[in-house]
Structures are given as C-alpha cells and as structure tokens.
Wavefront OBJ file of the C-alpha trace (Angstrom):
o trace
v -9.884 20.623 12.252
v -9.801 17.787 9.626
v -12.752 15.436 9.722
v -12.544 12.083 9.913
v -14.118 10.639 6.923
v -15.397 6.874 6.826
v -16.761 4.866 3.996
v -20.086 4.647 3.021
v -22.823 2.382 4.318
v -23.084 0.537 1.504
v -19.254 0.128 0.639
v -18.341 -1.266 4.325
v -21.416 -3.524 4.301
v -19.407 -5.086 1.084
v -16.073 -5.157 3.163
v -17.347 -6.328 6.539
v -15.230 -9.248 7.516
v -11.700 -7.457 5.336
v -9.498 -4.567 6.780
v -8.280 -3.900 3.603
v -9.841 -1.960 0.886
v -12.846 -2.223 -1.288
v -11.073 -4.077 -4.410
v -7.762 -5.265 -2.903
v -7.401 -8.656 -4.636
v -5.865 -9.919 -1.136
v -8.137 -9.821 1.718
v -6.846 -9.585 5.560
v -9.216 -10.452 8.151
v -7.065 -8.966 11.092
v -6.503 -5.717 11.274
v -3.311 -3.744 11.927
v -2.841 -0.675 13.749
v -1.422 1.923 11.783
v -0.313 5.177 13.443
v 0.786 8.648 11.452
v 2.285 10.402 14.427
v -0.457 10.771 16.428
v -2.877 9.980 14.300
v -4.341 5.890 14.744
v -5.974 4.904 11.396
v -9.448 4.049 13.103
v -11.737 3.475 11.433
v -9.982 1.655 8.507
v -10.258 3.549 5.346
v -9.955 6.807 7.773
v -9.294 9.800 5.156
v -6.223 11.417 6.247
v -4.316 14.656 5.511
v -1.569 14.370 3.431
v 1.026 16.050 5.600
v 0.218 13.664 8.475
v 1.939 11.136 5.944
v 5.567 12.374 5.172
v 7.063 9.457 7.097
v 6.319 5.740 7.406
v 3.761 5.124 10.042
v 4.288 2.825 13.209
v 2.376 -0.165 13.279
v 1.352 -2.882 15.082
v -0.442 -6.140 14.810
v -3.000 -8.299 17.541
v -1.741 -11.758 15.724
v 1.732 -12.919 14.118
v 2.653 -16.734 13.238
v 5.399 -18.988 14.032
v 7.500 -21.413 11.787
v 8.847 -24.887 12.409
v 12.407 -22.573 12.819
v 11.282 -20.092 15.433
v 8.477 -19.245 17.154
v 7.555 -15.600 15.554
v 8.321 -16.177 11.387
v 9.677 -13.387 9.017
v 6.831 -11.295 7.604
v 6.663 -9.037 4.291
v 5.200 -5.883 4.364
v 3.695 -4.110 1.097
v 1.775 -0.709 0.888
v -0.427 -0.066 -1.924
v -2.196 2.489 -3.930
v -4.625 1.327 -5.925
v -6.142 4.085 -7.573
v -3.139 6.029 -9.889
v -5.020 6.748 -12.782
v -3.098 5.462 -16.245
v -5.119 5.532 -20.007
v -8.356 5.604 -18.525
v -8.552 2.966 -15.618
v -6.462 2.882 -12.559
v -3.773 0.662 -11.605
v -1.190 0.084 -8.594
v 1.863 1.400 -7.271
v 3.884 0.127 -4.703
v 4.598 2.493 -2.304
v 6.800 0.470 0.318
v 8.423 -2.721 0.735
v 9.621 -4.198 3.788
v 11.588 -7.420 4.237
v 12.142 -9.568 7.603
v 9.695 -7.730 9.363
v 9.820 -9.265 13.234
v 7.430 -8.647 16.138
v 8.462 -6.755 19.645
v 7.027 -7.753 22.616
v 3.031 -7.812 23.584
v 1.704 -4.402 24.349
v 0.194 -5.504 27.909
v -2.223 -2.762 27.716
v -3.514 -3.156 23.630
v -2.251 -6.599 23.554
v -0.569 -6.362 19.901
v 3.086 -6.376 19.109
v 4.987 -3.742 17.357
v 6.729 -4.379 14.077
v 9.841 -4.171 13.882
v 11.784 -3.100 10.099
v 15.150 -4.108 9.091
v 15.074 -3.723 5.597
v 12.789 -2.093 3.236
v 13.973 -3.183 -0.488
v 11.032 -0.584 -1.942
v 11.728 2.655 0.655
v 8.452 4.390 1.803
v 7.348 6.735 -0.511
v 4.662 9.524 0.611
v 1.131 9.115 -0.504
v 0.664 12.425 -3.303
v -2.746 11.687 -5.519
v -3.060 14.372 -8.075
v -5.139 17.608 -7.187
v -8.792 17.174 -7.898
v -8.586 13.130 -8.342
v -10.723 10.860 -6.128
v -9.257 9.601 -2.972
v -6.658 7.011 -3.228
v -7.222 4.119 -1.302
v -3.235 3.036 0.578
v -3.490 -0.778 1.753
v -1.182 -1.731 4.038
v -0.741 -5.827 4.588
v 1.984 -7.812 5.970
v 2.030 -11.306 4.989
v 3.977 -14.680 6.237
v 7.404 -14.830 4.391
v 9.184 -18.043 4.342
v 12.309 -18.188 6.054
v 15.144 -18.038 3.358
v 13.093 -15.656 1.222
v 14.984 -13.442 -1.444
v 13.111 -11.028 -3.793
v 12.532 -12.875 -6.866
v 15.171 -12.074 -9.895
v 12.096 -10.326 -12.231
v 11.521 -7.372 -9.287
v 14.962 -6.851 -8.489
v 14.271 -3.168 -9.824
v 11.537 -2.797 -8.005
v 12.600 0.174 -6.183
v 12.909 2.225 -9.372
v 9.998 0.340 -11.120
v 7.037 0.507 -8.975
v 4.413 1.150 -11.267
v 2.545 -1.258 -12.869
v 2.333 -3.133 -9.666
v 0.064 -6.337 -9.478
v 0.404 -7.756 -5.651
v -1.909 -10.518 -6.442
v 0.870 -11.688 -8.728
v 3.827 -10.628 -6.853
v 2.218 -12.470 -3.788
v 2.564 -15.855 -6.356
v 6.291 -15.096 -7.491
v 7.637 -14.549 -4.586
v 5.738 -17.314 -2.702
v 4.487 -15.971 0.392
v 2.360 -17.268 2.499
v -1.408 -15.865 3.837
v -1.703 -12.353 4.807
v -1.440 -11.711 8.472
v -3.409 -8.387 9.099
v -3.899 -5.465 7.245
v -5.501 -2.103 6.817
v -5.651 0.988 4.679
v -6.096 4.642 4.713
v -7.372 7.613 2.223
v -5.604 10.432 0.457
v -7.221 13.157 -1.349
v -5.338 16.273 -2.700
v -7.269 19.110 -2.355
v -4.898 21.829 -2.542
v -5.801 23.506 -5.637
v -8.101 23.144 -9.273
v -7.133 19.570 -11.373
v -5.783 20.620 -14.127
v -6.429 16.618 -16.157
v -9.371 15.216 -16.591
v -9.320 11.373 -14.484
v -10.607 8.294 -15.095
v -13.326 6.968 -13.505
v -13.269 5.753 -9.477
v -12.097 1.938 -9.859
v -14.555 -0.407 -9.145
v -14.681 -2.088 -6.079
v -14.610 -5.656 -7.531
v -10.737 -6.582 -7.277
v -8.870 -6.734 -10.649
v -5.301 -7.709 -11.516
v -3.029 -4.563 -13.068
v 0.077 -4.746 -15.111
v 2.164 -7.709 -15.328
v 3.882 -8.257 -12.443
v 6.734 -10.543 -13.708
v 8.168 -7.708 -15.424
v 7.012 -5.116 -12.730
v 7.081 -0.984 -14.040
v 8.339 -2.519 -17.321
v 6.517 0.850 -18.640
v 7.362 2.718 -15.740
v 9.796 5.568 -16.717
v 8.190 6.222 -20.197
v 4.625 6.311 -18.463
v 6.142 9.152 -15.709
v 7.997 10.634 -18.471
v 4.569 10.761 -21.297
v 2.381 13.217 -19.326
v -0.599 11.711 -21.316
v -0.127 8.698 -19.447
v -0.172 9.140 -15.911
v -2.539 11.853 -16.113
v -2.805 14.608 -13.440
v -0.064 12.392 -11.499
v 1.434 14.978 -9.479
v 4.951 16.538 -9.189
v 5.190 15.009 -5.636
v 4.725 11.679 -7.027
v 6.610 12.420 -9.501
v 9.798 13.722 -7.803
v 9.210 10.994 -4.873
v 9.886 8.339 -7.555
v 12.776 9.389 -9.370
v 14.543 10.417 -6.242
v 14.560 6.416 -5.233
v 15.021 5.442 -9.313
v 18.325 7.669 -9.394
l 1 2 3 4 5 6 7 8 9 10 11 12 13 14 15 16 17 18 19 20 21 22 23 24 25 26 27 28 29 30 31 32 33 34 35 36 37 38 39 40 41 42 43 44 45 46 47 48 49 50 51 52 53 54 55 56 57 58 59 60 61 62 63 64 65 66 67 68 69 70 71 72 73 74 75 76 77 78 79 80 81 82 83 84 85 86 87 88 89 90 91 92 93 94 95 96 97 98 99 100 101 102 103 104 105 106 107 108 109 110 111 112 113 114 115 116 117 118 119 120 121 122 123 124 125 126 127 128 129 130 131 132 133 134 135 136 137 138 139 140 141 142 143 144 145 146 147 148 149 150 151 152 153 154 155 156 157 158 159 160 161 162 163 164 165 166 167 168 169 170 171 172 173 174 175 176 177 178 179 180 181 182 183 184 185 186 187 188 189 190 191 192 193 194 195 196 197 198 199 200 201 202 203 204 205 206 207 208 209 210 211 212 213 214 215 216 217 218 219 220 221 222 223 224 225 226 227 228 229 230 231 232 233 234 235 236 237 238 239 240 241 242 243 244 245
C-alpha cells in the first residue's frame, strides 16, 4: 500500500498558518479539500501516486465571499507546479485554469461547499515530474475574481503556453482579489532510473519565475531543446502539446 508521506518537522513549522506550499509566493490561510477519487489530500502536502491523478480532483472549500452583485462572487482557480526543473533552477507551470468557479450548497455534515466548474481556459493537465527528480510540489488556490473578469490580452495563449508561469504576477494582471483557500499535494516519479541530472530542490523562500506578461514566451523551444527542460518527461511532454495543438 502507498504511504502517506508528510513534510518534515521543520518545513511545516515554517508553513504553519499557510495550506499552500513551502515557497508559493501566495499564501492561503484556509484550506481546501481536495479529493483524487477516493483519496482526500489530508494532510496538505500528502505525497500521492501518480495514477490517483489522471483526472481533475473534486474539491471543496469551508469559506467563499460575496460581492455587492450576489451573495457567493466568481472565483479563479489555478494549479501549480512549482518545481519543473529549467537551466539549473526550477520554475512554474500552470497546470489548470478555471474561470467562474461558483459554490454548491453547504455540506451539512463537513460544512464546506463544493465547487462548481464552468469553464477551465487552461484544461487540467496530469501531474508527470521526471523519473528520479524530487517531488513536485502541485498548489491548488482559488482566489476572488471580480465580476466582469476576462483573461487579460498577454495570456490569451495560455493554454498552449504554460510554462514560464509566474502566479504572483498573473495574480497582478489579471486583478484578482485575495486568495480564498488553498492546498497542495506531492508527485514523485519513481518508475524507473533518471536518466538527467536535476537541479537542485527549490528553496523554500518564494521567488518570482519567468515573466508573466508574456507567459511561456519560451515555451515550445524550451519543450522542444531537451537541454532545457531537463529530464521533463514524455508524459509532460505529450500532455502539453496535446492542449497546444
């Protein structure tokens, strides 16, 4: 049976009061409940098997927020990994994108409030760290999105363009509002012998990556120079340029 795996002493001491990951730039105080099939992220930065993540997961939140228009506001989901290595350091990619997320009713018995998605402008894209590499940390946050949002003109290939990603900067251009609740989960690919030598595990202290007003401007010839994105695997690979094309 696969363990469940939880940080270290000293790394959740640093994260205490955040349910997102050591170095997320944008910390969420409430935590979401994320669910791979049957599988509940508890605690948060669970490590997970890889299979268990083929489709998005359901989710659910204890708190939401309400606008002067309505009383439960538009939200904007984002999942992140923040550890794809790239010319020795490690930067993000967005993994999923939702729009206009609503709430469903209260749970009565876990009093939270499912999520509901209606569009998804960046479509979920499975976890798939390269064999042998660290595990990848996947931060999941929804944050308030004001009520005639539309995705800024500079990420309107975002879909096919997901790496460099830099949410602190996104989060700017696109104007949204505080983060809501979040969490995130680990990946590690242990299926075979790396083949690349990686960079080193990213430091916990949160650091901006890329240039997000011009997101994956370097996208296609990084995936396409296999000294780049090194030991990124096929999966990954394949995942993206099956949304790109």
């Amino acid at each position: 049976m696969f363990t469940k795996t939880i940080l270290t002493a000293a790394a959740a001491l640093g994260v205490a009061t955040a349910q997102t990951g050591p170095g997320f730039p944008i910390p969420a105080t409430q935590a979401l409940t994320v669910s791979f099939g049957n599988n509940t992220i508890s605690p948060a930065g669970e490590l997970i098997p890889r299979p268990e993540t083929a489709n998005p997961p359901n989710i659910s939140s204890p708190v939401w927020y309400a606008n002067s228009e309505t009383n439960d506001g538009p939200g904007l989901l984002v999942m992140v990994d923040l550890d794809v290595p790239f010319n020795g350091s490690r930067i993000q990619l967005l993994h999923w994108m939702a729009t206009d997320v609503r709430v469903g009713a209260r749970d009565n018995s876990t009093k939270e409030r499912p999520l509901i998605f209606s569009e998804s402008p960046v479509p979920f894209v499975q976890p798939s760290p390269p064999v042998g590499d660290v595990p990848h940390s996947y931060n999941i946050v929804v944050f308030s999105q004001p009520s005639d949002f539309s995705l800024p003109a500079q990420y309107s290939n975002l879909s096919s363009n997901r790496v460099p990603f830099d949410v602190n900067q996104f989060r700017a251009d696109a104007g949204l509002g505080a983060p809501i609740a979040g969490s995130y989960f680990q990946v590690q690919n242990l299926t075979g012998t790396a083949t690349a030598t990686f960079p080193p595990a990213r430091s916990p202290t949160p650091t901006n990556t890329g240039n997000a007003s011009s997101p994956g401007a370097d996208t296609n010839a990084a995936i396409g120079g296999k000294a780049s994105l090194v030991g990124l695997s096929t999966v990954l690979v394949a995942a993206i340029f099956a949304v790109a094309f």
